[in-house]
N, C-alpha and C positions, 0 to 999 in steps of 0.2 A: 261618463260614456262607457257603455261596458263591450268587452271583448266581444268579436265574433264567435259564432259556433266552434269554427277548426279550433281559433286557439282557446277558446277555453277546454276544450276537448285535450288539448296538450296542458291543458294545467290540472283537468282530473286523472291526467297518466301521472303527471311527478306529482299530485298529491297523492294519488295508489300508492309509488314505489316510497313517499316519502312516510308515510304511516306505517307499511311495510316494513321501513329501517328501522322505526322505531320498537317496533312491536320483537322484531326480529332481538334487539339487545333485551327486551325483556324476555322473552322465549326464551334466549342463550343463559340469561343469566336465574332466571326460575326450574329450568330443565338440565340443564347441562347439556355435557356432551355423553354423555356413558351411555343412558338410554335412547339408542338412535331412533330405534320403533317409535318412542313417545316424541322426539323430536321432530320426526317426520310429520306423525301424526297432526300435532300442532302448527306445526307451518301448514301445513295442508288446510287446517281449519283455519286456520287467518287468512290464508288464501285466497279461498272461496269464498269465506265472508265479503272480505274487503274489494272485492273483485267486482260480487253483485250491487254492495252498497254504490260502487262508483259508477255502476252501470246505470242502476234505478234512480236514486237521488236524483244525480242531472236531468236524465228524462221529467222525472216528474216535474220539476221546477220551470221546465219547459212548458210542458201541456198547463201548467198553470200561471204561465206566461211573465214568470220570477225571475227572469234571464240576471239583474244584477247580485242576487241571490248566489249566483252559481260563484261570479267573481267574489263574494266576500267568503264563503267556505274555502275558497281555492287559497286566496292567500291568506287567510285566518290560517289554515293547517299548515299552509307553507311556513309563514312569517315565525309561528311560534315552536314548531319541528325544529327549524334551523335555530331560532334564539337557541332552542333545549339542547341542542349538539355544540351548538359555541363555546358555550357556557361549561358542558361536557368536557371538551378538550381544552378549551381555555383555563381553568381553576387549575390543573396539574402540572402546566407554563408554569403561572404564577407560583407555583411552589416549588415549582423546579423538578418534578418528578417525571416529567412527562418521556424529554429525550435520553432515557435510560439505556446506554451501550455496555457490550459482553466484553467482561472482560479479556476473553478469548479474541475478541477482534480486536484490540489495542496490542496482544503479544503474536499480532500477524503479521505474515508479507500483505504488504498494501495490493498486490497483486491475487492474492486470496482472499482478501475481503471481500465479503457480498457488498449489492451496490446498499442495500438497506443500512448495513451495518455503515458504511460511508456515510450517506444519509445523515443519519441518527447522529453517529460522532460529530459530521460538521454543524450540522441546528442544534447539537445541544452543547458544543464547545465554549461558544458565549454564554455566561448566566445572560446578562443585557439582554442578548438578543432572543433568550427565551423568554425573560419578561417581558420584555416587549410585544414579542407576536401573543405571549396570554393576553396580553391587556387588547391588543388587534381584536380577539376573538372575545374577550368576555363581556367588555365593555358594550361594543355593539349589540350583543347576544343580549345583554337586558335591553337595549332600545328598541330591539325588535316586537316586544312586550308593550308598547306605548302606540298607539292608534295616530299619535302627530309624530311620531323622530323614528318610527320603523324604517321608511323608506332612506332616511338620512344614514339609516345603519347598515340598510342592502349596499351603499354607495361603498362605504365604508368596508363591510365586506369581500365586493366582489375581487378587489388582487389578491385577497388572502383564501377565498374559495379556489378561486382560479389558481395559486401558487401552490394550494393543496393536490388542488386535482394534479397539475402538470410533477408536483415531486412523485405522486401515487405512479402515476402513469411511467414515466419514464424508470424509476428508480424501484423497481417490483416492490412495491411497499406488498405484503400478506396479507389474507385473512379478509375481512368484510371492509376492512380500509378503503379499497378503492371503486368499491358500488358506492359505499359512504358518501366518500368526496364527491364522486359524478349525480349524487340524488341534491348532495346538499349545493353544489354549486348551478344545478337546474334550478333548485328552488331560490338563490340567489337571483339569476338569471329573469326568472319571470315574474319574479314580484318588483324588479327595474321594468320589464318590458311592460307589465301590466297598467302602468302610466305612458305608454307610449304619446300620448296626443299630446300632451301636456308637455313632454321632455322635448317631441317635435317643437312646440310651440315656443319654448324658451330657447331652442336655439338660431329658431327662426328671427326671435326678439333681439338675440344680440346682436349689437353695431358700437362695436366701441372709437369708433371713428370721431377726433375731436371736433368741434367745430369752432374751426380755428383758421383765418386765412391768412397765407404764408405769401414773402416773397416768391419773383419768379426767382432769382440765383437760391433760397434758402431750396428749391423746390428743385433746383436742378443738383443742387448739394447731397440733397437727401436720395433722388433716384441714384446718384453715381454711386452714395453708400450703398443701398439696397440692392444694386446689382453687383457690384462688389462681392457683398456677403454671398450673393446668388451663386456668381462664380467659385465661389473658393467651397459653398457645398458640392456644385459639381468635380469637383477638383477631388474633396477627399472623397465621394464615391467612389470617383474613377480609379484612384491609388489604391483605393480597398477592393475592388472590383478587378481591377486589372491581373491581380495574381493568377485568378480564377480563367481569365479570358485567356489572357498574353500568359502564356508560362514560356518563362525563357530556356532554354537549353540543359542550361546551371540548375536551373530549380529542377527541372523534371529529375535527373538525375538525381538530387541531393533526394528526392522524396523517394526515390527508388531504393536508396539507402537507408532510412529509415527504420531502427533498429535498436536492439542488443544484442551487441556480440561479442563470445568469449574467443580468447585465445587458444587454439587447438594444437598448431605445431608452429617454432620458431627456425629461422639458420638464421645464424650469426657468424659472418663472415667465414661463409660456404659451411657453417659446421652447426648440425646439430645442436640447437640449447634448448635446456630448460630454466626457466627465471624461478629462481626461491628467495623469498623474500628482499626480492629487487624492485627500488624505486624507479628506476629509469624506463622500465619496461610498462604494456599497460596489458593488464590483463584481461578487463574488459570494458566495452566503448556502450557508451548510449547516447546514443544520433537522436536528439528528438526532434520533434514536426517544429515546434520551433527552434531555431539553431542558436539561441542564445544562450540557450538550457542546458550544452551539449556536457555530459560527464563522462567520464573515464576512475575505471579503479584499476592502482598499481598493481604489483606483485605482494606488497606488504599490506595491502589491504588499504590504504590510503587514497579518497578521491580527492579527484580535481576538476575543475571544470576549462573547458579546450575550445576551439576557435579551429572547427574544420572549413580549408579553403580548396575547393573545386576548379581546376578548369576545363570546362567539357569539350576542347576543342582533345585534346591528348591526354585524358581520363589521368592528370596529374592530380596529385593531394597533398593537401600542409597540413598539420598538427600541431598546433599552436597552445601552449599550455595559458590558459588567461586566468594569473593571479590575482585579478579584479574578483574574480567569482561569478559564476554565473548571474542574468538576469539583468536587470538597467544599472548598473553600477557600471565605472568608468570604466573599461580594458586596460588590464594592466600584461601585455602578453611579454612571451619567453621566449623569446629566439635565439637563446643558446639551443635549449630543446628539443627543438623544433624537427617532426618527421616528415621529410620530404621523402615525393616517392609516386609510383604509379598504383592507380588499383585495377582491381577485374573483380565483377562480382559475376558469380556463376550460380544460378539458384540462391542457395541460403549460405554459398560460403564466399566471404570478402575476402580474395588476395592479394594483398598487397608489398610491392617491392621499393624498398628504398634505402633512406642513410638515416642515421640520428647518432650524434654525440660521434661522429667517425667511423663507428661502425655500420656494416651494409646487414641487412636483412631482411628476410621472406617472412613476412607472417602471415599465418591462416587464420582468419579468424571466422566462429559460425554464429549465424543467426538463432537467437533462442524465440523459441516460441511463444512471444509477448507482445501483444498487437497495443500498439502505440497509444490508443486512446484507456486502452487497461491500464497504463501506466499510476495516472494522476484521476482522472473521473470514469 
């Protein structure tokens, strides 16, 4: 059964933009970049070619009343465009040249790394895991070649097109990258859709329901389990949900705090200090969105990870040194250490008064200009 009008009309757009891509890597790689005049020139005549042909072909095939004609051009270009890019990106997986990072970004602040450079460093960190996603891509890429197992390789495909697209998108990947992924994940897209009836019809088919008659107690057994399991999903919804809804008092505050911040001026017991390569003191705090992450670096340049406790009825605060280390490892905390005391945060500057080790002091500490999610991704 072949497609209606509209969509086959959406399949001779993403076969345009998909010949388009291709012709485009030949263009680039026959023309360069130097001579733009000639570059232009050339896109412009593939342009218009390929513009017209998409226009007239389908019409004609119409007035001559070849309507499933139109659908086998449509994913014949599709099916085998996308094999040809697969295939493209996939062989350089498999050899491992693909996620190729500067060295200039591994001798950076993670906090001046571009997101690409991130990107690239994390997919190409694993060998594994770049063989792997080549074999994703190549593999399918030839069965899209095959008129019986294509469709079994769009299956196959679409999280890896989709995974594409979504890193393109969020993580400014450059360059023709990301029309790339959005032509090649359309043509993923519609050569699935392009079996629509038939996908309908197989799911309409399924009924995995045994045919099996139970007691009534095995039957009252089974609802208690099922409603069971039913409760305890609404339950971690709710727990997961509830942060968002219900923010208690504690939390608003702790998120208001959220930060790095250096030490600007200290008094220690009423007097003026400066810490030089003193451990007891902390030079500067990093409160993150999650609290179990939370680090501190001394005076000697030494971190630790700390255990900040809030109470928002009288803006009180503890600094708890936890020897366990950050993250799900046991708490191992320090309550020799321990900074009790008040805060005040005023704009970007956190003051806080209190005791640690017998000593009383003031510390200023200011907000540096590092928004929380720059941190890590």
């Amino acid at each position: 059964m072949s497609l209606n009008k509209t969509e086959q009309n959406f399949g001779v757009i993403i076969s345009f933009f998909a010949i388009l891509l291709l012709l485009s890597y030949f263009i680039f790689s026959i023309v360069g970049f130097d001579d733009q005049v000639l570059l232009l020139l050339a896109f412009g005549i593939v342009f218009i070619t390929l513009l017209c042909l998409c226009i007239f072909v389908p019409r004609r095939f119409r007035k001559a009343n070849k309507i499933p004609e139109i659908d086998y051009l449509n994913l014949g270009t599709q099916r085998y465009i996308l094999g040809l890019f697969m295939i493209f990106y996939g062989l350089p997986k498999l050899m491992g040249t693909f996620f190729d990072y500067q060295l200039f970004a591994l001798d950076s602040k993670l906090n001046e790394v571009s997101e690409f450079e991130l990107a690239w460093y994390y997919f190409g960190k694993n060998r594994w895991q770049e063989l792997f996603a080549g074999l994703m891509e190549f593999i399918p890429g030839i069965l899209l070649f095959s008129k019986r197992r294509y469709y079994i390789a769009s299956i196959i495909l679409l999280p890896v097109t989709a995974q594409v697209f979504i890193l393109n998108l969020f993580f400014k990947i450059g360059g023709v990258t990301f029309p790339a992924a959005t032509i090649l994940l359309a043509c993923n897209v519609y050569i699935l859709y392009s079996q629509k009836e038939k996908i309908i019809q197989f799911f309409r088919s399924l009924n995995f329901t045994p045919d099996i008659q139970l007691g009534s107690k095995t039957k009252i057994f089974i609802k208690i389990c099922r409603w069971t399991i039913l409760v305890l999903v609404a339950l971690v919804i709710f727990i997961n949900v509830k942060p968002f809804i219900f923010k208690s008092e504690r939390k608003t505050k702790y998120e208001k705090l959220i930060g790095m911040y250096t030490l600007e001026k200290m008094t220690k017991n009423n007097r003026n200090y400066v810490p030089a390569n003193d451990s007891s003191f902390y030079k500067d705090l990093y409160i993150e969105k999650q609290d179990r992450w939370n680090v501190l670096r001394r005076f000697n340049n030494e971190t630790s990870a700390f255990v900040l406790e809030i109470n928002s009825k009288n803006d009180s605060l503890k600094i708890y040194i936890n020897k366990g280390g950050s993250g799900d490892d046991p708490d191992i905390i320090d309550s020799v250490s321990v900074l009790k005391g008040t805060y005040r945060l005023e704009n970007n500057l956190l003051k806080i008064k209190g005791v640690q080790l017998k000593d009383t002091l003031q510390l200023n500490y200011k907000r540096q200009n590092i928004k929380p999610k720059k941190w890590f991704w």
